[in-house]
C-alpha positions as CSV (number, residue, x, y, z in Angstrom):
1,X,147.4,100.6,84.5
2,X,149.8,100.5,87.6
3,X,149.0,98.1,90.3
4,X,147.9,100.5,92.6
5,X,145.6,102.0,90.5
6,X,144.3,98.3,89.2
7,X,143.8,97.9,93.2
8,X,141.9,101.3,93.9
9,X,139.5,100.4,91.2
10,X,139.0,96.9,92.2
11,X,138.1,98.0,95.5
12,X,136.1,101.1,94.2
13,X,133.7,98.3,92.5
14,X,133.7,95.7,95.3
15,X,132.2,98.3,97.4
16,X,128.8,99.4,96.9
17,X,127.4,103.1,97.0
18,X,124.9,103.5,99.2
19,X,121.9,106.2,98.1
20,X,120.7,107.6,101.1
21,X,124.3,108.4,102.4
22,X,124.6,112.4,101.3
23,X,121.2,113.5,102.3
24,X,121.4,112.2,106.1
25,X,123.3,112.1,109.3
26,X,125.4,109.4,110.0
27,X,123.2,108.3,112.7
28,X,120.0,108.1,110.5
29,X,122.5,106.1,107.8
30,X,123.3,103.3,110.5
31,X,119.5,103.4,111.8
32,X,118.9,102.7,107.4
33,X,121.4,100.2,107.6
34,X,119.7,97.9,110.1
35,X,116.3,97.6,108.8
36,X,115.2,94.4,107.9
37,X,111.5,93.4,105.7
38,X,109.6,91.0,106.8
39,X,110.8,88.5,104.3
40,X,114.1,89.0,106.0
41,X,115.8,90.8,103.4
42,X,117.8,93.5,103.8
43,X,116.3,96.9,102.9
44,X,119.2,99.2,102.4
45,X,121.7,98.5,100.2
46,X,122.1,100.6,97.1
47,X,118.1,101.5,97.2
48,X,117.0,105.2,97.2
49,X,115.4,105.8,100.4
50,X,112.4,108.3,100.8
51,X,111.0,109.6,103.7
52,X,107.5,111.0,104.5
53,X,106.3,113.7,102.6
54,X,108.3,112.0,100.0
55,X,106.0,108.9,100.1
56,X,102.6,108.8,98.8
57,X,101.1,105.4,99.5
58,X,97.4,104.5,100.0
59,X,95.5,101.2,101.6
60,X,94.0,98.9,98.9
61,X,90.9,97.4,99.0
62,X,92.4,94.0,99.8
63,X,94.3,95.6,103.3
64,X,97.9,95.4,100.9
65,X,99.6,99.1,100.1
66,X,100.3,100.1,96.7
67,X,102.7,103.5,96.4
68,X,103.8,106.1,93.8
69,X,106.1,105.8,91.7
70,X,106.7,107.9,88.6
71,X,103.5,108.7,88.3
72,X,102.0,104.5,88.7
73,X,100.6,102.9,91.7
74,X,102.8,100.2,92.1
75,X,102.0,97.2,94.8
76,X,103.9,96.2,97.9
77,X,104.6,92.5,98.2
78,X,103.7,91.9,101.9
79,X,106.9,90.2,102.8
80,X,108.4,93.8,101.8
81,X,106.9,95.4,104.7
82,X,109.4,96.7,107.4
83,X,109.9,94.8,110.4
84,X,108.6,96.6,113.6
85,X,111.5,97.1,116.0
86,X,110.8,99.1,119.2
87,X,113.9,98.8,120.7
88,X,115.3,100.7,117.9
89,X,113.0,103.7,116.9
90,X,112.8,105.4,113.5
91,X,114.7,108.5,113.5
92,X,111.8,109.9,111.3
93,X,109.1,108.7,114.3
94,X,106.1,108.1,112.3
95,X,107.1,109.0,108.7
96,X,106.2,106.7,106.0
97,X,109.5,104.7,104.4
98,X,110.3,103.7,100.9
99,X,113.4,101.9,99.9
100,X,113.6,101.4,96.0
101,X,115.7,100.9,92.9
102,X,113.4,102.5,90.0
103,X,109.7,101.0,90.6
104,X,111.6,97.8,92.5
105,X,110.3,98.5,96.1
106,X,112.6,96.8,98.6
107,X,111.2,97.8,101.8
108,X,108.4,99.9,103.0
109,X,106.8,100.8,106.4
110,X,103.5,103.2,105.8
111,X,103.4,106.3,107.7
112,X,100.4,108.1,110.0
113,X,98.0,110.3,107.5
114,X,99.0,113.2,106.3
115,X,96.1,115.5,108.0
């Protein structure tokens, strides 16, 4: 392997994909970026991202949320919730957000009913 091609690769690896890049603007991507749970972890990096209708989520009888995923309820640690940040609307308004890697949830923020 050539040097330059030993370089590429290195950088190809040190540089992570991130999910929710092809299927939105680049606007929505750097609003993605910025979001922050409230255990002050990061929620987007490498995590799928769903958005609204893609979310279904429900109240448990303890106040938490659990959400969907491949067919389980799955519960959301509280410190996973999204941070509220009106100086820098969702892009989505009131959609529910999921940021996840397989049933791992990273970040979520319910959305209003679906009526």
């Amino acid at each position: 392997m050539t040097g330059r091609r030993a370089c590429l690769l290195a950088l190809l690896l040190a540089c992570p994909a991130a999910a929710h890049d092809s299927g939105f603007s680049p606007a929505q991507n750097a609003w993605l970026n910025r979001q922050i749970a409230l255990d002050r972890m990061k929620c987007c990096d490498e995590h799928d991202v769903h958005v609204g209708v893609d979310v279904v989520w429900r109240v448990t009888d303890a106040g938490g949320y659990e959400v969907l995923i491949e067919g389980a309820w799955q519960p959301v640690p509280p410190g996973r919730l999204m941070r509220d940040n009106p100086g820098d609307p969702s892009p989505w308004g009131h959609r529910a957000l999921l940021f996840r890697t397989g049933a791992d949830i990273w970040c979520f923020r319910p959305g209003e009913p679906l009526t």
